[in-house]
Backbone as JSON Lines, residues from 0, in Angstrom:
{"i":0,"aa":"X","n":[0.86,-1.18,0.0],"ca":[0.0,0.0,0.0],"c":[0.9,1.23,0.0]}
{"i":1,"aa":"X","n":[0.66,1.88,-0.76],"ca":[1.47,3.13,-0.72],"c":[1.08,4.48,0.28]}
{"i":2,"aa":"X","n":[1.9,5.19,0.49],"ca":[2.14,6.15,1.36],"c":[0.39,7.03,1.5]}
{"i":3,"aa":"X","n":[-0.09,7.26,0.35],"ca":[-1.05,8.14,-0.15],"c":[-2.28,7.03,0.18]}
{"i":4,"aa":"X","n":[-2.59,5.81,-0.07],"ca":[-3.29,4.94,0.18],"c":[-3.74,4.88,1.69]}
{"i":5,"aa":"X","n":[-2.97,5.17,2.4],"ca":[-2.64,5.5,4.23],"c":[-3.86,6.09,4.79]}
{"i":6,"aa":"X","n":[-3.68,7.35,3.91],"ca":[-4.99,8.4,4.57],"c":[-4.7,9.38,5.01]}
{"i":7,"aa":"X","n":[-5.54,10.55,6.06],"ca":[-5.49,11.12,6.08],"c":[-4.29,11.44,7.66]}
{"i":8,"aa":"X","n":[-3.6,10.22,7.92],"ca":[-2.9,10.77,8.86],"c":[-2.0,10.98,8.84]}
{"i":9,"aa":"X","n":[-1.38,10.83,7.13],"ca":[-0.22,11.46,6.85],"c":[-0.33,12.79,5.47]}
{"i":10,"aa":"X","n":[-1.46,13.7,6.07],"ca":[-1.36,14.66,5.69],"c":[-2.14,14.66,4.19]}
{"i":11,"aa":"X","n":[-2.56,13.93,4.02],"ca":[-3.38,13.18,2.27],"c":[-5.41,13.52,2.78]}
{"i":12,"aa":"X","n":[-5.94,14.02,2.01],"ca":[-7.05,14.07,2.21],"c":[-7.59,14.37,0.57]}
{"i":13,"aa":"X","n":[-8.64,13.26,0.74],"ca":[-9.56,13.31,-0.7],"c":[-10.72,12.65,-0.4]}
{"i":14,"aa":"X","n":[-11.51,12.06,-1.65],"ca":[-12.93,11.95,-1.48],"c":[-12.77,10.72,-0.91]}
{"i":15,"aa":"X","n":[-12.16,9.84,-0.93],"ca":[-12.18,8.51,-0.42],"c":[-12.22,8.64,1.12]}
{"i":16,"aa":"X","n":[-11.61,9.68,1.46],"ca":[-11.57,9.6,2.76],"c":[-13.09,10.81,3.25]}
{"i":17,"aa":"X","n":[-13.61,10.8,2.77],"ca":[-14.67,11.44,3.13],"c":[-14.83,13.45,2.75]}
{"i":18,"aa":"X","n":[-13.47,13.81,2.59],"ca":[-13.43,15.08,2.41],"c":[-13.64,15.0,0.66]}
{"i":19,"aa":"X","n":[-14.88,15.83,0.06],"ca":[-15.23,16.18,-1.5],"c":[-14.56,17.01,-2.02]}
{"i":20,"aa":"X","n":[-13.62,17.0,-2.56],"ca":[-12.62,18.07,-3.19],"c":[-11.9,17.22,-4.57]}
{"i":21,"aa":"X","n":[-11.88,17.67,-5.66],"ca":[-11.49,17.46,-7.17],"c":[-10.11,18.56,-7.66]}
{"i":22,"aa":"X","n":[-9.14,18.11,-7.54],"ca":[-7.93,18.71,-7.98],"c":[-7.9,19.5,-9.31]}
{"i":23,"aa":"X","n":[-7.56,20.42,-9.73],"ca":[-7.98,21.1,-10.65],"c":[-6.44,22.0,-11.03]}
{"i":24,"aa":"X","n":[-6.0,22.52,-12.41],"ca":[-5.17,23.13,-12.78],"c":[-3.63,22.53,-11.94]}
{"i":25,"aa":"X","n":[-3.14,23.43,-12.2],"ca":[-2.01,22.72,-11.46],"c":[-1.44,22.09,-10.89]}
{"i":26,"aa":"X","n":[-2.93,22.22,-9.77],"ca":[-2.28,21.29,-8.51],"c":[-2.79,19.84,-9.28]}
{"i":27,"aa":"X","n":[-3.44,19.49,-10.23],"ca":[-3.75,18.32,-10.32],"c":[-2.57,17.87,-11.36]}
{"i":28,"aa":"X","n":[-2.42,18.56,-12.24],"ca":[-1.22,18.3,-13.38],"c":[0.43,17.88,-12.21]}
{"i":29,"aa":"X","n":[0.35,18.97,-11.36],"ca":[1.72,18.64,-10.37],"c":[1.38,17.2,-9.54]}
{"i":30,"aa":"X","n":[-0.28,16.7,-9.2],"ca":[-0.29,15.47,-8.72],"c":[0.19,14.41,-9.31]}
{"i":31,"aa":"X","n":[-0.55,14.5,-10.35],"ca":[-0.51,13.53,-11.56],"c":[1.35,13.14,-11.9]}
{"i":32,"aa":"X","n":[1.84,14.08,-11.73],"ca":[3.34,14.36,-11.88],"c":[4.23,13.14,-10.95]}
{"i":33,"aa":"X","n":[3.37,13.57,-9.47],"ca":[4.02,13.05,-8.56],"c":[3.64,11.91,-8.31]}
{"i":34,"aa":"X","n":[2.5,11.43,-8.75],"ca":[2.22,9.75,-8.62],"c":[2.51,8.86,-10.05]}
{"i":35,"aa":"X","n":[3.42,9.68,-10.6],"ca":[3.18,8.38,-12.37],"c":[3.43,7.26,-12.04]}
{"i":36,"aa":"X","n":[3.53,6.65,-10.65],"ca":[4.09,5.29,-11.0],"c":[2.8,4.76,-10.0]}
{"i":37,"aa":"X","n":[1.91,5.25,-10.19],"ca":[0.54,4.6,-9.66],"c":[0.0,3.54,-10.45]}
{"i":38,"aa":"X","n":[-1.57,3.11,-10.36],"ca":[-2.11,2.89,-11.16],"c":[-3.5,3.57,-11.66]}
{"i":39,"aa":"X","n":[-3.69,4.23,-12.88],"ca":[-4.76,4.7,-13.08],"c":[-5.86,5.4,-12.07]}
{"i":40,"aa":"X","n":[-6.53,3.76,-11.89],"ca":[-7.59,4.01,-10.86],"c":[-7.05,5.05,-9.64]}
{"i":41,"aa":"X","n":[-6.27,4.63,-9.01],"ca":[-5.55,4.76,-7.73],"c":[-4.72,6.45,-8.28]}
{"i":42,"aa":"X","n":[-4.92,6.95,-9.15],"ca":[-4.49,8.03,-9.73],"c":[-5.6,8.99,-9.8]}
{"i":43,"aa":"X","n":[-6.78,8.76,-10.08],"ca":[-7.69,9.07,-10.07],"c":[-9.08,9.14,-8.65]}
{"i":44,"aa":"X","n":[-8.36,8.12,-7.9],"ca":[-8.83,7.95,-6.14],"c":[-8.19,9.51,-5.37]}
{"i":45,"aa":"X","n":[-6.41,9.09,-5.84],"ca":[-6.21,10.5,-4.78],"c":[-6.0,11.86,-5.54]}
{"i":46,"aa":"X","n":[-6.33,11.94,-7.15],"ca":[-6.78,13.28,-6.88],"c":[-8.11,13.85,-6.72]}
{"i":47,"aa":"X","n":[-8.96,12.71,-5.95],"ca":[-10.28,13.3,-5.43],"c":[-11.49,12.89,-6.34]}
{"i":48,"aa":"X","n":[-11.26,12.35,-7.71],"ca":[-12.31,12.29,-8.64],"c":[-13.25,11.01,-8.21]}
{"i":49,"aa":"X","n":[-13.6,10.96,-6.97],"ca":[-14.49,9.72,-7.02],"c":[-16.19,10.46,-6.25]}
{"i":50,"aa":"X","n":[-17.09,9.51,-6.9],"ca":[-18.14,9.73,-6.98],"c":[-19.08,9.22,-5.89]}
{"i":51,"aa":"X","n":[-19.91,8.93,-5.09],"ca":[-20.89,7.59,-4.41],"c":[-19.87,6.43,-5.15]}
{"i":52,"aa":"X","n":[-18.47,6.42,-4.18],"ca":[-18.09,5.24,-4.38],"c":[-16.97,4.83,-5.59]}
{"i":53,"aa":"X","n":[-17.96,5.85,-6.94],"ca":[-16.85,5.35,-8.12],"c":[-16.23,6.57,-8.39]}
{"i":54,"aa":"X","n":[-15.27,5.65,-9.17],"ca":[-14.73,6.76,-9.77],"c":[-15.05,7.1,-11.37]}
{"i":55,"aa":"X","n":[-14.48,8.67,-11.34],"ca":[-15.1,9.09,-12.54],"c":[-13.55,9.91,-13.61]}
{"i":56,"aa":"X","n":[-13.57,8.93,-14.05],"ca":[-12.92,8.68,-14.83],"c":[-12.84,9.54,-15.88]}
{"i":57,"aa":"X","n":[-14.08,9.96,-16.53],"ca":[-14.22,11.38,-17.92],"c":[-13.94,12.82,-17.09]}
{"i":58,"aa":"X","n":[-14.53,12.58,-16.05],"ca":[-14.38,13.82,-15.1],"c":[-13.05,14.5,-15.02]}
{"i":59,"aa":"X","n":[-11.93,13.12,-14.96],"ca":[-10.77,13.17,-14.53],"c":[-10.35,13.49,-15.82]}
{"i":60,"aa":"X","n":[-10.3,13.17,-16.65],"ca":[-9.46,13.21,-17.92],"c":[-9.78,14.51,-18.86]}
{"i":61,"aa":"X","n":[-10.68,15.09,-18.15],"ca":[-11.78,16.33,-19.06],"c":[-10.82,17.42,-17.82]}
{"i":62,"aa":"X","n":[-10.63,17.26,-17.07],"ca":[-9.93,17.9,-15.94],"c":[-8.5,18.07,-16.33]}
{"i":63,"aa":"X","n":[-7.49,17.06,-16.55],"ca":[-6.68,17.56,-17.37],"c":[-6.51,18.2,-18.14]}
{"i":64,"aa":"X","n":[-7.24,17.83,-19.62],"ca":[-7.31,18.32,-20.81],"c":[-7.45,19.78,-20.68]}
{"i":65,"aa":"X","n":[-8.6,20.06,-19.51],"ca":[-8.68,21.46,-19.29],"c":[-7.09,22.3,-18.2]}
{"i":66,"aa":"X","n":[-6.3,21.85,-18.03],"ca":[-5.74,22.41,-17.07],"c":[-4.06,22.24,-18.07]}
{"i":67,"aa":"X","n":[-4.66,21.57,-18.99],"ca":[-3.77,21.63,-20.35],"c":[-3.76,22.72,-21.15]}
{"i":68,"aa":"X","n":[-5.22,23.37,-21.12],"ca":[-5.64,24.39,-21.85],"c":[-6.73,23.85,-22.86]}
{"i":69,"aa":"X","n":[-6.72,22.94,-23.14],"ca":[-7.59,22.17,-23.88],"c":[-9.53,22.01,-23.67]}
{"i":70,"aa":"X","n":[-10.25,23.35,-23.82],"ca":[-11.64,23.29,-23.4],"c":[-12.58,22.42,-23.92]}
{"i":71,"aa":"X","n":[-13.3,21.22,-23.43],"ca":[-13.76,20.42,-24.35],"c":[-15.35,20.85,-24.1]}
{"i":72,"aa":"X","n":[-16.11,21.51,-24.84],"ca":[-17.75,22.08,-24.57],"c":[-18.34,21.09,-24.43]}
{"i":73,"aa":"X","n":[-19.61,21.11,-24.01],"ca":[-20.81,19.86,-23.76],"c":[-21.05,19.24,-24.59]}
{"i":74,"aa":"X","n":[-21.19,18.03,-24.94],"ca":[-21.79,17.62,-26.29],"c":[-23.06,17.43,-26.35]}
{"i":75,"aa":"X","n":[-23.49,18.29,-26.82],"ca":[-25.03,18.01,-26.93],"c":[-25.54,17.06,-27.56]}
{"i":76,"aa":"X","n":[-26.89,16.66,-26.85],"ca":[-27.19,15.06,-27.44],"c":[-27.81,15.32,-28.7]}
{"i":77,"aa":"X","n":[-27.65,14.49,-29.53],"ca":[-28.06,14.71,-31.06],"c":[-28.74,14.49,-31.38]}
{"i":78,"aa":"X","n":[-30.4,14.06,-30.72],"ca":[-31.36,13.59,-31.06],"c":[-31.78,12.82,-32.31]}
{"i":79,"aa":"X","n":[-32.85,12.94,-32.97],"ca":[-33.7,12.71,-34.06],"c":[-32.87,13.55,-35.54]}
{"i":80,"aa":"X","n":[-32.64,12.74,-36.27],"ca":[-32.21,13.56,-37.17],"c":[-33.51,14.0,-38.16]}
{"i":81,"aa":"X","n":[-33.8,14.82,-39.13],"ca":[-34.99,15.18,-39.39],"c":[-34.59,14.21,-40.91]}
{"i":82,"aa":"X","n":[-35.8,13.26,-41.34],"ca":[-35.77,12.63,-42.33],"c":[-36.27,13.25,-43.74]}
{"i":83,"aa":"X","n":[-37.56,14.36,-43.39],"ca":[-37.93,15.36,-44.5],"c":[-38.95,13.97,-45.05]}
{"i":84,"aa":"X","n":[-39.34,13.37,-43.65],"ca":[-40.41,12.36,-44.88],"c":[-41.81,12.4,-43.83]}
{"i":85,"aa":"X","n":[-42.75,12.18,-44.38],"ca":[-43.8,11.81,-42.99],"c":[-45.14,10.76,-43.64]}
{"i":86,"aa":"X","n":[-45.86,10.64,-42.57],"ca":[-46.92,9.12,-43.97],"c":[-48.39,9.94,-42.93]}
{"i":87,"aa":"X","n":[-49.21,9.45,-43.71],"ca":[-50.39,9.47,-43.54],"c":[-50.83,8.48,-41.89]}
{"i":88,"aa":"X","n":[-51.15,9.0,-41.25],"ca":[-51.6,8.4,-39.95],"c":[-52.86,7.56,-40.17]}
{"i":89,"aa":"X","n":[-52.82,6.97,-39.48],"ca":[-54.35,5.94,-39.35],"c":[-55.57,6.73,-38.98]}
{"i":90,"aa":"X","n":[-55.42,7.67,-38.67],"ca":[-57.08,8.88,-38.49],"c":[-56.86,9.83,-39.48]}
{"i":91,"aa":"X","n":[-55.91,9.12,-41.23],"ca":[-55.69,10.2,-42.14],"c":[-55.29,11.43,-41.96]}
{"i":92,"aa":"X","n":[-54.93,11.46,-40.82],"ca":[-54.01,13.03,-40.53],"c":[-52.52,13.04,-41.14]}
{"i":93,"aa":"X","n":[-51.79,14.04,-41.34],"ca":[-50.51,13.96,-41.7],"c":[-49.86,14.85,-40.64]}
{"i":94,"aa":"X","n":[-49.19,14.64,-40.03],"ca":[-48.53,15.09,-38.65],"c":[-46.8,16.31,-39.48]}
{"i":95,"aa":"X","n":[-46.73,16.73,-38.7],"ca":[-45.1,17.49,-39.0],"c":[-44.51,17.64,-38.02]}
{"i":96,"aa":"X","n":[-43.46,17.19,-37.43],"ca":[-42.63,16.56,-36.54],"c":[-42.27,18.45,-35.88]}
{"i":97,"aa":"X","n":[-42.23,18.42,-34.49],"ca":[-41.01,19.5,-33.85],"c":[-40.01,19.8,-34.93]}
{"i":98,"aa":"X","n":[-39.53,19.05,-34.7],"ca":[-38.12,19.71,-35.18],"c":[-38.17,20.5,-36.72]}
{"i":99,"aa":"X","n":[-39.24,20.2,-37.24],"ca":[-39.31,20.77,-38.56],"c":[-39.85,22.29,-38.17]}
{"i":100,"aa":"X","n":[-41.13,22.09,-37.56],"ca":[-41.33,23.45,-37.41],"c":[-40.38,24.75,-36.37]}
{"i":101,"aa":"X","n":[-39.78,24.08,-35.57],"ca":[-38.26,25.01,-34.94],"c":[-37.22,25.12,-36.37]}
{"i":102,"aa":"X","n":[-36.92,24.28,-37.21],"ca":[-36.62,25.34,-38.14],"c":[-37.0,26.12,-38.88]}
{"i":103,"aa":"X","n":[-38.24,25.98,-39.46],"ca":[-38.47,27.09,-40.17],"c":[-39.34,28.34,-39.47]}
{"i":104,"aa":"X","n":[-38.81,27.69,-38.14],"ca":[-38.87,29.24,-36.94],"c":[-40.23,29.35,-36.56]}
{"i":105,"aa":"X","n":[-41.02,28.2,-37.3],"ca":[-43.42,29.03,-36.97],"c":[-42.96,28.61,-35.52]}
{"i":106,"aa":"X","n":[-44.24,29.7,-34.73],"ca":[-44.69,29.53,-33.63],"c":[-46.48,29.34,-33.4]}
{"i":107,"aa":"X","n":[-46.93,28.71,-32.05],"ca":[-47.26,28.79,-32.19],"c":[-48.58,29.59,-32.73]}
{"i":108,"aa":"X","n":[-49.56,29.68,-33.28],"ca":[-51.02,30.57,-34.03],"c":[-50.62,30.36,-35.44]}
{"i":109,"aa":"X","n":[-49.4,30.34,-35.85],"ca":[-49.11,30.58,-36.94],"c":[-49.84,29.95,-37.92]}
{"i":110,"aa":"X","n":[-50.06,30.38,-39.62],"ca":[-51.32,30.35,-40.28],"c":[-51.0,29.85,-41.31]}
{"i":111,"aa":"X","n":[-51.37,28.91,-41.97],"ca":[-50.49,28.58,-43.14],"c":[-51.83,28.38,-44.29]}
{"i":112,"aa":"X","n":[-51.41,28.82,-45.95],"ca":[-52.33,28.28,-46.94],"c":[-51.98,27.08,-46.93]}
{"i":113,"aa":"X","n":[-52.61,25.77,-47.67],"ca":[-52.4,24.82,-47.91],"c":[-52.49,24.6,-49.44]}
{"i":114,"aa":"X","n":[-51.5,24.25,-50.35],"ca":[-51.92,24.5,-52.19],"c":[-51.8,22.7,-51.92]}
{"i":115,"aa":"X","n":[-52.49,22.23,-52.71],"ca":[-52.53,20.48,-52.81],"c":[-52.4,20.87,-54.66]}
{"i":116,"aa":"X","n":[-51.12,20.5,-54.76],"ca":[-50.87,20.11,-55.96],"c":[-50.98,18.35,-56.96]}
{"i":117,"aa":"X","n":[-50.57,17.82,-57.86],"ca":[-51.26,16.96,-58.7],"c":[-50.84,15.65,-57.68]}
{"i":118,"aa":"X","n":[-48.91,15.86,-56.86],"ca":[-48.73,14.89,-55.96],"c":[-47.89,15.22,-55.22]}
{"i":119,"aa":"X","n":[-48.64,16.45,-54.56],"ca":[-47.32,17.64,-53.44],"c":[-48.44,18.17,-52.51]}
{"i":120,"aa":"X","n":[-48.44,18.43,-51.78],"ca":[-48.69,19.43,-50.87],"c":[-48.15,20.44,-50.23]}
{"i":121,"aa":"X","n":[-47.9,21.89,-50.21],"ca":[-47.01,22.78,-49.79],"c":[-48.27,23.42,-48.98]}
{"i":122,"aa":"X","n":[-47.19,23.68,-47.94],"ca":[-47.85,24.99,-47.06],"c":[-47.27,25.94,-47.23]}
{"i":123,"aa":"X","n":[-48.02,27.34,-47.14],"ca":[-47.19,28.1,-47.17],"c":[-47.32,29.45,-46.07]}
{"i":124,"aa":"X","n":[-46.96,29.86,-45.27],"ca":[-47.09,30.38,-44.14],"c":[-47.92,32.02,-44.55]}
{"i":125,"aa":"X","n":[-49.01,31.98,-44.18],"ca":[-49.72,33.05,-44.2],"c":[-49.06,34.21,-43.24]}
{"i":126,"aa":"X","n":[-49.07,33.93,-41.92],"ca":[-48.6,34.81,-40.58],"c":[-47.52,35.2,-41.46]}
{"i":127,"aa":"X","n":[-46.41,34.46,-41.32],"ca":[-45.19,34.94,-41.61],"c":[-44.73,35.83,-42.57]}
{"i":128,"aa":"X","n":[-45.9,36.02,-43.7],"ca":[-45.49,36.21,-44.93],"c":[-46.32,37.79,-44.16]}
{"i":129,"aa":"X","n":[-47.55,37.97,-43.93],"ca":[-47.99,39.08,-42.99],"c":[-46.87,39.71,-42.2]}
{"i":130,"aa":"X","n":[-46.24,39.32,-41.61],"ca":[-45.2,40.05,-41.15],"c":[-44.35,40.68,-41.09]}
{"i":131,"aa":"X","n":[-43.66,39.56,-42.42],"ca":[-42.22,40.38,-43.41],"c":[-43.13,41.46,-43.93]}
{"i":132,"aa":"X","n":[-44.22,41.1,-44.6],"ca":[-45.14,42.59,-45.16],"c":[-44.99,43.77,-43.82]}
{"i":133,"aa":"X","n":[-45.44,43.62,-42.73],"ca":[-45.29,44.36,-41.63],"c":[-43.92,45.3,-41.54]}
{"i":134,"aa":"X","n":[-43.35,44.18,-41.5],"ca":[-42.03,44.72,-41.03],"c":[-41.41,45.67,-42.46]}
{"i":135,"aa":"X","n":[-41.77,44.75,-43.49],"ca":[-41.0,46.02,-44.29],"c":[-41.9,47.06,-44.85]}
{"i":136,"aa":"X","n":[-43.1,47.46,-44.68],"ca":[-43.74,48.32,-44.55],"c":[-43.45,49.33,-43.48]}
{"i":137,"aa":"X","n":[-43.13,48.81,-42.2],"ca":[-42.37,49.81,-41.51],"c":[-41.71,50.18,-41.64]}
{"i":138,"aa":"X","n":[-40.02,49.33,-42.01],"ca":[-38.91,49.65,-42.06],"c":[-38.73,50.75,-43.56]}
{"i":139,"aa":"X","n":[-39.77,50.61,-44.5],"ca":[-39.9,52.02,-44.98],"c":[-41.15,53.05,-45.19]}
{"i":140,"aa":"X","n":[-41.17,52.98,-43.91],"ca":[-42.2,53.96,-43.01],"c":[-43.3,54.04,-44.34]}
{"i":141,"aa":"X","n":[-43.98,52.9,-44.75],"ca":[-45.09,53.1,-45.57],"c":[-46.19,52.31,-44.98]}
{"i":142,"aa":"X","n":[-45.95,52.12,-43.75],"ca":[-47.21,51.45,-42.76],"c":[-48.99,52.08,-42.75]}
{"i":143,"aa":"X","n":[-48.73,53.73,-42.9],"ca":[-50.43,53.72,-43.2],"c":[-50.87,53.13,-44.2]}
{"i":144,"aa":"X","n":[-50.04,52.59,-45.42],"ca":[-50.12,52.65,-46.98],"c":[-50.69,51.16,-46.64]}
{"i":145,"aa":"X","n":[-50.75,50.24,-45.66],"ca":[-51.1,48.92,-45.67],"c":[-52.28,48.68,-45.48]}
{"i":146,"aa":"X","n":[-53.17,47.51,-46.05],"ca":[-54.41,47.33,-45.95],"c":[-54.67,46.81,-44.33]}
């Protein structure tokens, strides 16, 4: 058992021993320094990265990277990719998924024509198209001029 394995009565305190503290910048890069001849786990025990028990391992290594200089952002989960396809429902409805309508920005009220062509259907946004009218009727101050 090594010196650090001991505890806290030779001056060593981390999560194993009950005190919650995660080594960070330097002092963790200078730990890391001073134990290379550990093992992993046991590298990751005394610089504090343990959890209810486990250890956390991405925590630890995302902790470096950062104290490397290396910022790694959240990865956001990538959900549903949008297929651009949809089918006819069993109560003949045709549904349009979230994610379609967050891109082309409608909220809800929003008003749409419907043109049913020979084997298409397009909507085409009434509100929206009212608005850009709005807006650029204002933006050159010809707003009484609007019906």
């Amino acid at each position: 058992m090594s010196d650090l394995a001991k505890g806290p009565e030779l001056g060593y305190t981390n999560s194993r021993y009950g005190n919650s503290f995660m080594l960070t910048g330097s002092e963790l890069i200078a730990k890391v320094k001073e134990l290379k001849d550990v093992s992993k786990s046991e590298l990751v025990r005394e610089c504090g990265y343990v959890k209810n028990g486990k250890l956390c391992f991405t925590a630890f290594y995302e902790a470096i990277l950062a104290a490397k200089g290396l910022e790694i952002g959240a990865a956001a989960k990538p959900g549903r990719t949008l297929t651009y396809k949809t089918k006819v429902q069993f109560n003949g409805k045709l549904q349009i998924g979230e994610g379609y309508v967050k891109e082309m920005g409608f909220k809800p009220g929003d008003e749409f024509e419907i043109k049913v062509g020979r084997k298409s259907v397009t909507l085409q946004s009434i509100t929206q198209d009212a608005n850009h009218l709005a807006d650029f009727l204002e933006e050159k101050d010809l707003s009484a001029v609007a019906v």
